[in-house]
mmCIF file as Biopython writes it, N, C-alpha, C and O atoms, coordinates in Angstrom:
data_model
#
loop_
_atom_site.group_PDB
_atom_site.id
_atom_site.type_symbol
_atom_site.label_atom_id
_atom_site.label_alt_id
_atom_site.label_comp_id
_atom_site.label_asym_id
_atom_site.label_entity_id
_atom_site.label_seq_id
_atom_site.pdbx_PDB_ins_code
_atom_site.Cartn_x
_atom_site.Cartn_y
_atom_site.Cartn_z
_atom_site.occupancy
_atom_site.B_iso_or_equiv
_atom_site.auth_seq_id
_atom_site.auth_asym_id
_atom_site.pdbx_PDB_model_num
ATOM 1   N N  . UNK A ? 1  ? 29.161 -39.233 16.012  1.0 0.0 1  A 1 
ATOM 2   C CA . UNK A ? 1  ? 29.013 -38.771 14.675  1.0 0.0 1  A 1 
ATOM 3   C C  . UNK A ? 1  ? 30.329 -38.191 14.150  1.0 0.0 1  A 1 
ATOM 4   O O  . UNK A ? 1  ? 30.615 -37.982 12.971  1.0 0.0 1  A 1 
ATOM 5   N N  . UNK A ? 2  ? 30.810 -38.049 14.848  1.0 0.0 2  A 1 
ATOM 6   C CA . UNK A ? 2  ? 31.874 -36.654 14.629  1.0 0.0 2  A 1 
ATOM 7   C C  . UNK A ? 2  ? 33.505 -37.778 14.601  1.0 0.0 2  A 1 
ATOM 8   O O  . UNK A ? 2  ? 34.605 -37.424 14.175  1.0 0.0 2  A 1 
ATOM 9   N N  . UNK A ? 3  ? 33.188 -38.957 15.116  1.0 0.0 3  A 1 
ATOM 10  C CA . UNK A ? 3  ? 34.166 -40.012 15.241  1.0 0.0 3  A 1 
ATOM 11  C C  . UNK A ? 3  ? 34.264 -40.791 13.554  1.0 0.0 3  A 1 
ATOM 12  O O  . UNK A ? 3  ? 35.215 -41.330 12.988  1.0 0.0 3  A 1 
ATOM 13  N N  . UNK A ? 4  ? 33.067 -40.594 13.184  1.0 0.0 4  A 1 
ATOM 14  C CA . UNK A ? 4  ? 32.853 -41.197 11.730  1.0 0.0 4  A 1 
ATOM 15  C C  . UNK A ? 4  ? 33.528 -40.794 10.446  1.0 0.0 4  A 1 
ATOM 16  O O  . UNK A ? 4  ? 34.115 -41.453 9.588   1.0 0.0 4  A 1 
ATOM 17  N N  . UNK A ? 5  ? 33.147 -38.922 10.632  1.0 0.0 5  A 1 
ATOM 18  C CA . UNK A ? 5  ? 33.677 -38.610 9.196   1.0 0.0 5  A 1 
ATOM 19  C C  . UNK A ? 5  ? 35.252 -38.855 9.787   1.0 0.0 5  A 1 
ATOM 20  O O  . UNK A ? 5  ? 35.913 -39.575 9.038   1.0 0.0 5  A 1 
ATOM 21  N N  . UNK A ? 6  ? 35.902 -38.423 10.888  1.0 0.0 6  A 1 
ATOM 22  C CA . UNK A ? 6  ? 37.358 -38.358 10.605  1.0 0.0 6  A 1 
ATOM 23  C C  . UNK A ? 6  ? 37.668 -39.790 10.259  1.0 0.0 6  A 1 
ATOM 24  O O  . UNK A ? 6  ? 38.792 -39.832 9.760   1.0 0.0 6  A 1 
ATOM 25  N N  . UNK A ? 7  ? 37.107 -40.990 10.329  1.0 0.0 7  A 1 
ATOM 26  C CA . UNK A ? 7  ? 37.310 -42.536 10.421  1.0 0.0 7  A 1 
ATOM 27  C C  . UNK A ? 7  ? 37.289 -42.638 8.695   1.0 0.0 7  A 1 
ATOM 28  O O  . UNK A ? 7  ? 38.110 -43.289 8.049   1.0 0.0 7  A 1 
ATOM 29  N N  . UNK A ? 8  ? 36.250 -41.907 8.157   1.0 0.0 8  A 1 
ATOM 30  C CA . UNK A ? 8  ? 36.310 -42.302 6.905   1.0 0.0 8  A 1 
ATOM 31  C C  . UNK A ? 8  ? 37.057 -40.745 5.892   1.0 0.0 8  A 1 
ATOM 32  O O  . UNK A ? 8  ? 37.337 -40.778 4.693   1.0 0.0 8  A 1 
ATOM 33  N N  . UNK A ? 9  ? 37.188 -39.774 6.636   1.0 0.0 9  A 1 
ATOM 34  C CA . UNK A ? 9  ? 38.440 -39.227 6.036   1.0 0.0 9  A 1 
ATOM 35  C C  . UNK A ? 9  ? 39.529 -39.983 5.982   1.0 0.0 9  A 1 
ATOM 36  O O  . UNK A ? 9  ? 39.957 -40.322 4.879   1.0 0.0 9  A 1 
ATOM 37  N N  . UNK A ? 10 ? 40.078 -40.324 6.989   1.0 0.0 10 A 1 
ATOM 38  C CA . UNK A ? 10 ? 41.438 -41.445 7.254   1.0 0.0 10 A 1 
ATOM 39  C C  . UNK A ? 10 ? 41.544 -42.654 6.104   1.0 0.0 10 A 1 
ATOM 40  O O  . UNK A ? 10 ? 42.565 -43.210 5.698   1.0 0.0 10 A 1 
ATOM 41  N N  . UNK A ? 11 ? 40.278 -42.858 5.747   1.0 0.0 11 A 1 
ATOM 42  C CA . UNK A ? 11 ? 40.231 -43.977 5.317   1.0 0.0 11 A 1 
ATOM 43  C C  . UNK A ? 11 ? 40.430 -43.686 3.646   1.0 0.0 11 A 1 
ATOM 44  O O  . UNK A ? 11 ? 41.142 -44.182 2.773   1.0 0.0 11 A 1 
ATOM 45  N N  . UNK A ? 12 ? 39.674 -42.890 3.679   1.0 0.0 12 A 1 
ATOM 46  C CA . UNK A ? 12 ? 39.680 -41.634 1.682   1.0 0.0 12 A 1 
ATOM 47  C C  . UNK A ? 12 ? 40.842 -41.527 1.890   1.0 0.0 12 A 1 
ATOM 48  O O  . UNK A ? 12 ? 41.445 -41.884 0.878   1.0 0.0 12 A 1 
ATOM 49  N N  . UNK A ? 13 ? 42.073 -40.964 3.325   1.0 0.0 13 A 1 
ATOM 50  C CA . UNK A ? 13 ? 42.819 -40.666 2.544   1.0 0.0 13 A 1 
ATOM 51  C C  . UNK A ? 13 ? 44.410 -41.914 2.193   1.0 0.0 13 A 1 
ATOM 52  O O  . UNK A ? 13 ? 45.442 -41.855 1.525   1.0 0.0 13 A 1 
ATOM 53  N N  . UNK A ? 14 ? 43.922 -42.649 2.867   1.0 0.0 14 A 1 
ATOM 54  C CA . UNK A ? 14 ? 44.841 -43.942 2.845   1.0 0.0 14 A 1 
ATOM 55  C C  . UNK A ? 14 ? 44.016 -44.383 0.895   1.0 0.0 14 A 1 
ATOM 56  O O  . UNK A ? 14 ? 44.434 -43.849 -0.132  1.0 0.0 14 A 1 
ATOM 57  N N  . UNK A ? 15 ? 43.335 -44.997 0.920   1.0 0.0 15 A 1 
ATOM 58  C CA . UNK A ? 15 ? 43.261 -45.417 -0.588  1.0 0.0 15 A 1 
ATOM 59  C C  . UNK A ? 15 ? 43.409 -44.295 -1.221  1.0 0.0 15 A 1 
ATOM 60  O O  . UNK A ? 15 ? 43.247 -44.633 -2.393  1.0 0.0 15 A 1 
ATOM 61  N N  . UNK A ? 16 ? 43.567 -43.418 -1.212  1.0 0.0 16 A 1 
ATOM 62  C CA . UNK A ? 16 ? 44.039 -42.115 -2.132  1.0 0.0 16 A 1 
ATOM 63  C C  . UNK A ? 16 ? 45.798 -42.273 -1.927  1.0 0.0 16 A 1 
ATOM 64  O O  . UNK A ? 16 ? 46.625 -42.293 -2.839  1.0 0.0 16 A 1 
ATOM 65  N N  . UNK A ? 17 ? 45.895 -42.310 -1.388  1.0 0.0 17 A 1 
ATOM 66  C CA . UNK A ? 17 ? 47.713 -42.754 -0.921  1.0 0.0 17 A 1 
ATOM 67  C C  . UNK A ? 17 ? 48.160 -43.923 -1.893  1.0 0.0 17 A 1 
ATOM 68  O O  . UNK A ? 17 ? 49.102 -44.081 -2.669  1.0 0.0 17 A 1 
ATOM 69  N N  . UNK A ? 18 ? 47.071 -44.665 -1.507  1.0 0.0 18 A 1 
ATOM 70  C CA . UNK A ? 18 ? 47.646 -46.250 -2.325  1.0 0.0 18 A 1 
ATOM 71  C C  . UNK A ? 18 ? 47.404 -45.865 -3.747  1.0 0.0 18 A 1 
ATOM 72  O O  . UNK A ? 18 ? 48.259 -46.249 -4.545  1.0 0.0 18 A 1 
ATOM 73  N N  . UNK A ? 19 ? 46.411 -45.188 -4.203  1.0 0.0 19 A 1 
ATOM 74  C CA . UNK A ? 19 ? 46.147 -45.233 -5.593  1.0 0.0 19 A 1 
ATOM 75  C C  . UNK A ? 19 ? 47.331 -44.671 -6.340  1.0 0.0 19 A 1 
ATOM 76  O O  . UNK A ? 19 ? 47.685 -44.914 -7.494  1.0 0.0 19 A 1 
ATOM 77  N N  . UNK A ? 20 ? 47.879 -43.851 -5.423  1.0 0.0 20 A 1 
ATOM 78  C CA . UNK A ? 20 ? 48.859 -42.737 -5.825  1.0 0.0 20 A 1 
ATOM 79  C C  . UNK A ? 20 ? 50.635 -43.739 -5.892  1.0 0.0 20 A 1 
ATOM 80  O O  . UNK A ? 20 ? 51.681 -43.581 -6.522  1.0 0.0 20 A 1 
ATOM 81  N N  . UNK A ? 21 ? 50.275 -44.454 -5.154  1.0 0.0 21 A 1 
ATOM 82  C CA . UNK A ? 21 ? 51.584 -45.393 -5.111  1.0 0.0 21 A 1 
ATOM 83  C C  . UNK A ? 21 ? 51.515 -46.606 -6.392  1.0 0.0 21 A 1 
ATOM 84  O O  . UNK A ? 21 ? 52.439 -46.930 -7.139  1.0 0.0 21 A 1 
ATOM 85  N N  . UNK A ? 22 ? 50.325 -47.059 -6.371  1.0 0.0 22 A 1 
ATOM 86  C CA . UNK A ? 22 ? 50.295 -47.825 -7.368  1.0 0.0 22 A 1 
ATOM 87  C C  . UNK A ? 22 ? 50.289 -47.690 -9.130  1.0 0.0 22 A 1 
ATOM 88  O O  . UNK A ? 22 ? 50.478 -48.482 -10.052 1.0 0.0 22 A 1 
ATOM 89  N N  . UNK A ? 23 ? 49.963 -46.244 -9.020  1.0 0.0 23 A 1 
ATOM 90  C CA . UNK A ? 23 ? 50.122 -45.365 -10.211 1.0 0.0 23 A 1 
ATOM 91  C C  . UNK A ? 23 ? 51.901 -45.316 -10.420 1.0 0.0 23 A 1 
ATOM 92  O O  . UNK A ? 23 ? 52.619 -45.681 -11.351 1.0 0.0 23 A 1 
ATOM 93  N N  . UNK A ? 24 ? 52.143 -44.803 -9.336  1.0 0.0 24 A 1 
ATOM 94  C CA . UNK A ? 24 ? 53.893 -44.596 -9.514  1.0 0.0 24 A 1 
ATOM 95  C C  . UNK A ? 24 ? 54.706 -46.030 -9.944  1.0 0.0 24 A 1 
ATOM 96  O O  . UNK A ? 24 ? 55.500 -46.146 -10.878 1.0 0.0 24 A 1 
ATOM 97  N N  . UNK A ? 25 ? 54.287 -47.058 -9.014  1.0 0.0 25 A 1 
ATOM 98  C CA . UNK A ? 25 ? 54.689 -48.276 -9.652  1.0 0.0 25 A 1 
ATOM 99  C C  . UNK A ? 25 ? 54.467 -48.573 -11.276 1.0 0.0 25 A 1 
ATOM 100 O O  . UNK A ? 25 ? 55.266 -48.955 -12.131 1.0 0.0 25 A 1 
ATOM 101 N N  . UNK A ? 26 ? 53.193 -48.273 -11.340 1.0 0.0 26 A 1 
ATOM 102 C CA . UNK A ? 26 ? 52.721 -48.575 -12.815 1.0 0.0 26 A 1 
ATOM 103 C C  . UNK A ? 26 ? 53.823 -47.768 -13.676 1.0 0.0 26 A 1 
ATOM 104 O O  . UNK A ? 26 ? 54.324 -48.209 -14.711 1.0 0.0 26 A 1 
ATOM 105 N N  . UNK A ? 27 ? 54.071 -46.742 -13.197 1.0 0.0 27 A 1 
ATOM 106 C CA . UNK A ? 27 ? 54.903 -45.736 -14.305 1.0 0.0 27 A 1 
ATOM 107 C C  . UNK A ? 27 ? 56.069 -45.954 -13.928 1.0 0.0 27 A 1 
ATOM 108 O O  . UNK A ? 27 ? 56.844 -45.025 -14.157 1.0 0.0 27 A 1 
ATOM 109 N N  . UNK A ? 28 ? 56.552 -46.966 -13.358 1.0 0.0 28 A 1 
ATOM 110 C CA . UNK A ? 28 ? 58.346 -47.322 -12.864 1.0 0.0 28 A 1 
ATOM 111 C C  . UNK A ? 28 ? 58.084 -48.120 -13.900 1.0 0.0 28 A 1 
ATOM 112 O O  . UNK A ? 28 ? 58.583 -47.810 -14.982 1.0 0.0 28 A 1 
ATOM 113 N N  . UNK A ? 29 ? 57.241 -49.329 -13.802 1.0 0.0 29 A 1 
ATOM 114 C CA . UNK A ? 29 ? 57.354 -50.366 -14.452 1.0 0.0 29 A 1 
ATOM 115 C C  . UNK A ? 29 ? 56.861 -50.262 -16.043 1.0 0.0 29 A 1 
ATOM 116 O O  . UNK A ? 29 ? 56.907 -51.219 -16.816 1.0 0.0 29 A 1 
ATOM 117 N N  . UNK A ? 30 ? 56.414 -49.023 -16.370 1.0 0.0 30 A 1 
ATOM 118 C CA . UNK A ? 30 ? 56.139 -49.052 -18.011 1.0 0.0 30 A 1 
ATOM 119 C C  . UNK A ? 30 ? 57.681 -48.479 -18.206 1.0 0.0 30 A 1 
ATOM 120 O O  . UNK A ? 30 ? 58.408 -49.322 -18.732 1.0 0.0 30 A 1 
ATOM 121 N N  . UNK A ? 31 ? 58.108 -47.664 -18.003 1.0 0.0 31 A 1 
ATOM 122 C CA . UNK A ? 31 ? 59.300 -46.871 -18.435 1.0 0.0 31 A 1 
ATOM 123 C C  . UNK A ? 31 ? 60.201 -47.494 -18.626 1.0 0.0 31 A 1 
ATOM 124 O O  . UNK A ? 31 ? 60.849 -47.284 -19.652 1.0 0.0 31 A 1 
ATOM 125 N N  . UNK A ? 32 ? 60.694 -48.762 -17.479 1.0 0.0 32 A 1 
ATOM 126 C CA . UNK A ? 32 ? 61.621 -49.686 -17.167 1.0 0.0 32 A 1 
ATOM 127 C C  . UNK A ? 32 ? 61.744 -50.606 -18.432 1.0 0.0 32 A 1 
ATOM 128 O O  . UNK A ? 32 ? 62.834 -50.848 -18.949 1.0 0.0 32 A 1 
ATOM 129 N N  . UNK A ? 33 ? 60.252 -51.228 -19.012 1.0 0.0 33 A 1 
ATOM 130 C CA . UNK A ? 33 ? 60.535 -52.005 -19.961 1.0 0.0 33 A 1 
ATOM 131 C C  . UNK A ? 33 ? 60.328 -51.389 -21.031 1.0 0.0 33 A 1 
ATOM 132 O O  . UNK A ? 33 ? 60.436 -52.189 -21.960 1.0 0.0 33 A 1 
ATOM 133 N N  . UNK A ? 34 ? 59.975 -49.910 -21.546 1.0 0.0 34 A 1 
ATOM 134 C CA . UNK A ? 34 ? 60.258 -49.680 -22.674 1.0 0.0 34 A 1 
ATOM 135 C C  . UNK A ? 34 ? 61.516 -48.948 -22.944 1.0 0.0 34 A 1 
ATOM 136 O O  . UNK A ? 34 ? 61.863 -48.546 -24.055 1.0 0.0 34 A 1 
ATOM 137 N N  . UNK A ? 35 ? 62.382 -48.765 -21.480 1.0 0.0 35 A 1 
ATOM 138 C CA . UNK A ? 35 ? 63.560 -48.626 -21.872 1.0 0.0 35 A 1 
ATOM 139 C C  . UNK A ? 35 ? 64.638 -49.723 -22.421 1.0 0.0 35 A 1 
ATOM 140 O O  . UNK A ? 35 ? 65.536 -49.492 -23.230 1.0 0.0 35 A 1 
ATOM 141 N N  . UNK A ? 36 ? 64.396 -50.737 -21.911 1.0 0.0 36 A 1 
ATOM 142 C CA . UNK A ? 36 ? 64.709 -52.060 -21.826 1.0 0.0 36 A 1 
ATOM 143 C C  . UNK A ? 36 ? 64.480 -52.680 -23.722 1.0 0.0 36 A 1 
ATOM 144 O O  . UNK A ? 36 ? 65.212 -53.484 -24.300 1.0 0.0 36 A 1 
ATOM 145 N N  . UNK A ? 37 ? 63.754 -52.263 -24.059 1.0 0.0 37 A 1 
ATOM 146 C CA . UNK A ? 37 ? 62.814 -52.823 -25.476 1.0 0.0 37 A 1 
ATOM 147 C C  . UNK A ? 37 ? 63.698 -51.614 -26.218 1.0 0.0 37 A 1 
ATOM 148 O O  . UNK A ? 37 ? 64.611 -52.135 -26.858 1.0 0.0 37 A 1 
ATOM 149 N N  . UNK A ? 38 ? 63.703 -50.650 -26.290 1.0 0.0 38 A 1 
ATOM 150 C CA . UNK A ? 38 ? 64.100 -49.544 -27.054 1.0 0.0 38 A 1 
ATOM 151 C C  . UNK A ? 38 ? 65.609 -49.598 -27.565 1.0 0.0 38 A 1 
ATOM 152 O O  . UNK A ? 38 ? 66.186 -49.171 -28.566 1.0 0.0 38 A 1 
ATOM 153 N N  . UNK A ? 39 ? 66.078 -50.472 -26.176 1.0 0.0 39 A 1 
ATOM 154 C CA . UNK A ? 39 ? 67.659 -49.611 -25.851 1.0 0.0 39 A 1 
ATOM 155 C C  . UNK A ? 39 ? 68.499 -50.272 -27.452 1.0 0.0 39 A 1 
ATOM 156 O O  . UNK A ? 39 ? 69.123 -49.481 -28.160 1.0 0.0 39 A 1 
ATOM 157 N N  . UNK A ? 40 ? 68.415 -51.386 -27.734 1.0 0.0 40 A 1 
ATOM 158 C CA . UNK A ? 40 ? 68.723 -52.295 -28.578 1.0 0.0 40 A 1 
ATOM 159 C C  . UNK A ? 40 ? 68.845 -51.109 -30.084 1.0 0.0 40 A 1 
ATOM 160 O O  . UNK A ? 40 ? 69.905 -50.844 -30.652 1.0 0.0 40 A 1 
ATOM 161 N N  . UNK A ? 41 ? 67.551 -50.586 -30.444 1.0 0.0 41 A 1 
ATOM 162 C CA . UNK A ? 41 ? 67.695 -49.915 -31.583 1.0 0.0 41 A 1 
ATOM 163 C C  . UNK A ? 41 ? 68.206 -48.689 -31.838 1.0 0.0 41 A 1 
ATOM 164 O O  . UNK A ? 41 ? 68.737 -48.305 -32.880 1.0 0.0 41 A 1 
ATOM 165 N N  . UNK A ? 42 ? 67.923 -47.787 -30.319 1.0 0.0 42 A 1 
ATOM 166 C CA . UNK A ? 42 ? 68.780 -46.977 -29.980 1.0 0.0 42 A 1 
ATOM 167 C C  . UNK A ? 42 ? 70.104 -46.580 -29.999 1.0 0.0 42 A 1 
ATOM 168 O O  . UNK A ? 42 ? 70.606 -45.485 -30.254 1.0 0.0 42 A 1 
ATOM 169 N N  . UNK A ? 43 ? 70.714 -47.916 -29.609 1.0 0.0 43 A 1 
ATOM 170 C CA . UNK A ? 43 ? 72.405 -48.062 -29.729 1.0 0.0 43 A 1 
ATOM 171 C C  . UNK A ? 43 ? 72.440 -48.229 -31.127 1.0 0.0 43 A 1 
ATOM 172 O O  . UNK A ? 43 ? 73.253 -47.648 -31.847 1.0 0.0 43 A 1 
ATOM 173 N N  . UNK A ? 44 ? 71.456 -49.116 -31.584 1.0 0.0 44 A 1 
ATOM 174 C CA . UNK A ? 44 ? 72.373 -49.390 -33.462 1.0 0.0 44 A 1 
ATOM 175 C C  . UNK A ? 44 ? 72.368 -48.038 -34.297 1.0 0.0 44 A 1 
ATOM 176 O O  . UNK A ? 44 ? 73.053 -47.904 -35.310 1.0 0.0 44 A 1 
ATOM 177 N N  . UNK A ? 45 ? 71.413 -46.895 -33.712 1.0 0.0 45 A 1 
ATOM 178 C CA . UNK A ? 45 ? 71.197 -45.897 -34.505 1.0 0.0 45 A 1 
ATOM 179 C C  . UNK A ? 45 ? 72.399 -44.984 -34.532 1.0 0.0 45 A 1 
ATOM 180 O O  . UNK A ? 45 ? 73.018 -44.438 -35.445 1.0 0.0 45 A 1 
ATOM 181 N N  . UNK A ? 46 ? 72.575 -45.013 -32.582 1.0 0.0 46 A 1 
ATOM 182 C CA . UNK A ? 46 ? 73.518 -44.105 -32.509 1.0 0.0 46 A 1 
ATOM 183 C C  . UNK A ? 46 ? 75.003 -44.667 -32.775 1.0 0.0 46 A 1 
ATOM 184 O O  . UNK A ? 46 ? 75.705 -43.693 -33.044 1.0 0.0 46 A 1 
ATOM 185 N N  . UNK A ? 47 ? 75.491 -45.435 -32.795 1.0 0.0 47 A 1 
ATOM 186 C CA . UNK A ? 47 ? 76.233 -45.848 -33.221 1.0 0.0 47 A 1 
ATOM 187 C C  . UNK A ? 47 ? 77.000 -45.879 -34.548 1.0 0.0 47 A 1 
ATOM 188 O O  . UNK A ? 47 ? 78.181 -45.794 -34.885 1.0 0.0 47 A 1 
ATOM 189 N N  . UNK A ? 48 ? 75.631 -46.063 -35.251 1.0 0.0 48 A 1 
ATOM 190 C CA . UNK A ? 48 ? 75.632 -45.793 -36.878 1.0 0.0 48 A 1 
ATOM 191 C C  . UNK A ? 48 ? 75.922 -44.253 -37.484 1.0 0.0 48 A 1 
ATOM 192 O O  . UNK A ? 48 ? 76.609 -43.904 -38.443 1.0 0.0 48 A 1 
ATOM 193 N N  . UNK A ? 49 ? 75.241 -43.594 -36.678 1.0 0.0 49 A 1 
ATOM 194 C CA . UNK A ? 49 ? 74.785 -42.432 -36.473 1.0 0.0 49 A 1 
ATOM 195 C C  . UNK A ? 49 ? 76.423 -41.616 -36.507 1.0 0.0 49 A 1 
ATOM 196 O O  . UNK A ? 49 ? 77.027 -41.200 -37.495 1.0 0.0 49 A 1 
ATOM 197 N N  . UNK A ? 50 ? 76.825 -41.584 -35.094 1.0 0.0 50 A 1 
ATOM 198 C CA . UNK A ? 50 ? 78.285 -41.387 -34.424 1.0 0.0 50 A 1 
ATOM 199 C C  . UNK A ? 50 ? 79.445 -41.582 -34.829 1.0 0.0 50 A 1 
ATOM 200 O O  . UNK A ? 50 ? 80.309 -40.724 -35.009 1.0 0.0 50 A 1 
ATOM 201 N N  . UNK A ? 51 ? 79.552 -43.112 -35.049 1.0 0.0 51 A 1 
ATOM 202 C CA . UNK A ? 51 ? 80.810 -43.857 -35.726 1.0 0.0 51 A 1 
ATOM 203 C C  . UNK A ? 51 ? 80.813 -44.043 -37.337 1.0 0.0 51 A 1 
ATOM 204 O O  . UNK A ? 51 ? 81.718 -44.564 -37.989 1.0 0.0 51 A 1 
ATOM 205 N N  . UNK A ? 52 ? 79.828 -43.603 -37.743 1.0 0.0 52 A 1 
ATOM 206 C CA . UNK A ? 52 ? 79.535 -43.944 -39.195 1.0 0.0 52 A 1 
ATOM 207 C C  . UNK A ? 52 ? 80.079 -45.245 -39.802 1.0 0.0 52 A 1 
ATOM 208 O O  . UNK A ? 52 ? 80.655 -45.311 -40.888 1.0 0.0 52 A 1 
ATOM 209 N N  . UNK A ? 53 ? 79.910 -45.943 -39.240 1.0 0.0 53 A 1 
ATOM 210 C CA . UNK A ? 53 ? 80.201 -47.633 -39.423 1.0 0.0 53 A 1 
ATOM 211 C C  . UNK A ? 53 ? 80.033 -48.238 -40.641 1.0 0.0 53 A 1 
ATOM 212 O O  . UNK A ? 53 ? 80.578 -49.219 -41.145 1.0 0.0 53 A 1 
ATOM 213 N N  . UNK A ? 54 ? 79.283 -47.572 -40.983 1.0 0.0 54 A 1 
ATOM 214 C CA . UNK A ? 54 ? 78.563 -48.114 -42.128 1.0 0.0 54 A 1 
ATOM 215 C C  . UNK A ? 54 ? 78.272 -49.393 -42.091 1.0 0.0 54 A 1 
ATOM 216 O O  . UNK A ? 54 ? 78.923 -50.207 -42.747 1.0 0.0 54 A 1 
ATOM 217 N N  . UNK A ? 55 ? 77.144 -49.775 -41.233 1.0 0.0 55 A 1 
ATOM 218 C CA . UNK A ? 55 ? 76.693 -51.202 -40.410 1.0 0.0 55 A 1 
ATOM 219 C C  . UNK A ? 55 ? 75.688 -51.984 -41.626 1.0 0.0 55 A 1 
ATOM 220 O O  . UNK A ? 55 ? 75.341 -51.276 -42.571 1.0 0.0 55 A 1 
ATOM 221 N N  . UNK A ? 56 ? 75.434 -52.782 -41.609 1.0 0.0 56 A 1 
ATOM 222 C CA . UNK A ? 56 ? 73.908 -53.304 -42.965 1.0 0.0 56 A 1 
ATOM 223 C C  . UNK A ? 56 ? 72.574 -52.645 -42.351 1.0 0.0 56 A 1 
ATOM 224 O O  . UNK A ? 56 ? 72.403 -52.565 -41.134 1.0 0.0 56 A 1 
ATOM 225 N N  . UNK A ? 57 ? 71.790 -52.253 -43.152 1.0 0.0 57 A 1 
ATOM 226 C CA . UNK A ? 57 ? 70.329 -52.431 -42.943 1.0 0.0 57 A 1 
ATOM 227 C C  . UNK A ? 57 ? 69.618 -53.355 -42.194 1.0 0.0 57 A 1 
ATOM 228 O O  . UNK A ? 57 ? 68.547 -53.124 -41.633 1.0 0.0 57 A 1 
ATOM 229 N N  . UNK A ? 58 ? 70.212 -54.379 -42.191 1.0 0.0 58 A 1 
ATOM 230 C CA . UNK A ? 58 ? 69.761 -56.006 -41.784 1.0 0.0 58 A 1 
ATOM 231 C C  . UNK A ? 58 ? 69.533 -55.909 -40.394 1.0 0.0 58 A 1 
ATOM 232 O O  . UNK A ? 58 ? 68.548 -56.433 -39.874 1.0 0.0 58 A 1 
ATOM 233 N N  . UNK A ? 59 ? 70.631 -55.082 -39.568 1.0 0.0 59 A 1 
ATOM 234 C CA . UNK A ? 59 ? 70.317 -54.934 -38.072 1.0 0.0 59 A 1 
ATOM 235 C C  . UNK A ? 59 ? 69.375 -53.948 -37.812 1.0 0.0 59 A 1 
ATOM 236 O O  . UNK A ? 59 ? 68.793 -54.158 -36.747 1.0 0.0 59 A 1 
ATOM 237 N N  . UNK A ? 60 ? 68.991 -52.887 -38.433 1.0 0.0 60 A 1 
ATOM 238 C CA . UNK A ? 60 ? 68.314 -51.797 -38.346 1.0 0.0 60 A 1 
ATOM 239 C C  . UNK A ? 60 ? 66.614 -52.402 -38.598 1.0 0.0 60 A 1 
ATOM 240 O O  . UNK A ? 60 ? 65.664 -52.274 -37.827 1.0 0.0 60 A 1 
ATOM 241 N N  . UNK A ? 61 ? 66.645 -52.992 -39.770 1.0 0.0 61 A 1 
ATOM 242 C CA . UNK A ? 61 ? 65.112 -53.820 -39.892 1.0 0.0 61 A 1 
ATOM 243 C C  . UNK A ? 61 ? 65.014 -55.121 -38.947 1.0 0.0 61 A 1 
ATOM 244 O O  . UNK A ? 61 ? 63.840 -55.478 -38.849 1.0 0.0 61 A 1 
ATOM 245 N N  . UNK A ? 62 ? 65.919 -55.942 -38.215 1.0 0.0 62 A 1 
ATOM 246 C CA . UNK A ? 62 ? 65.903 -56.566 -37.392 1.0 0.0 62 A 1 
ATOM 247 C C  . UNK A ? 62 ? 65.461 -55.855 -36.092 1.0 0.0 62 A 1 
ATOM 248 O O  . UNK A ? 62 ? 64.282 -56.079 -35.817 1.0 0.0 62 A 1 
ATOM 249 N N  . UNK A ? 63 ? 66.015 -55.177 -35.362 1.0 0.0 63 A 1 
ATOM 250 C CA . UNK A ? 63 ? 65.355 -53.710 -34.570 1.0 0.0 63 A 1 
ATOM 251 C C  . UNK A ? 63 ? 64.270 -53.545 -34.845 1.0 0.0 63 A 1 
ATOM 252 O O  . UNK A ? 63 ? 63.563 -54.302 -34.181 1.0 0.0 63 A 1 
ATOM 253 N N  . UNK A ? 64 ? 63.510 -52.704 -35.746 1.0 0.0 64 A 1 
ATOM 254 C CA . UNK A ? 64 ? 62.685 -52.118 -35.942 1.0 0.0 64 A 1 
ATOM 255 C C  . UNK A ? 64 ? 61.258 -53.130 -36.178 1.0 0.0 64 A 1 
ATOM 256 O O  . UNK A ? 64 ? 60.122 -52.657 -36.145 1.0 0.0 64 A 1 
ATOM 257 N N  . UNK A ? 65 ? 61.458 -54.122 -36.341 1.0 0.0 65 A 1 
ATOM 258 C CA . UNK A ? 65 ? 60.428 -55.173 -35.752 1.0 0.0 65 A 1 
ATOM 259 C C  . UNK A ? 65 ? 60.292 -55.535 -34.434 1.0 0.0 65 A 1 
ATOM 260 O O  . UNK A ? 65 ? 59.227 -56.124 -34.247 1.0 0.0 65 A 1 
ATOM 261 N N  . UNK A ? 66 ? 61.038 -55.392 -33.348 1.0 0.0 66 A 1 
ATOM 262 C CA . UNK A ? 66 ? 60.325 -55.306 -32.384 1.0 0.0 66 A 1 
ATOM 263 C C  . UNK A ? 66 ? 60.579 -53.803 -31.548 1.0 0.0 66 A 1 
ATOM 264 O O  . UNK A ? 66 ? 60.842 -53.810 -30.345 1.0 0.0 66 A 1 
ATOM 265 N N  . UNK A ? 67 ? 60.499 -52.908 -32.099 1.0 0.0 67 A 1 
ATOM 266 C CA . UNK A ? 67 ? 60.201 -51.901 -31.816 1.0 0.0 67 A 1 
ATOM 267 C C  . UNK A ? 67 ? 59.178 -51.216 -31.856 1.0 0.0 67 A 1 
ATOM 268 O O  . UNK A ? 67 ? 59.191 -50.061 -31.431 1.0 0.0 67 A 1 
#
């Protein structure tokens, strides 16, 4: 009896492990591509922003559609 619960403690705590890993993946891999998606409009802002370029609108509403 006593061989059981520790068998299925072990076992709660391995899929509790994995859930916990696969969560972390999940949140590598959201961050990764909305850094990835972002970075594009980011730079035109700061750039604009910084250097005062005085760049067109055209890239900024180009950006901001897939943003």
């Amino acid at each position: 009896m006593a061989s059981h619960s520790v068998a299925g403690s072990s076992t709660t705590q391995s899929q509790s492990n994995q859930i916990q890993i696969n969560i972390i993946k999940t949140m590598i891999l959201v961050s990764t591509f909305y850094t990835i998606s972002d970075m594009p409009m980011t730079m035109y802002s700061t750039t604009n922003t910084i250097h005062n370029l005085g760049l067109p609108l055209s890239g900024y509403y180009a950006f901001a559609q897939f943003g």
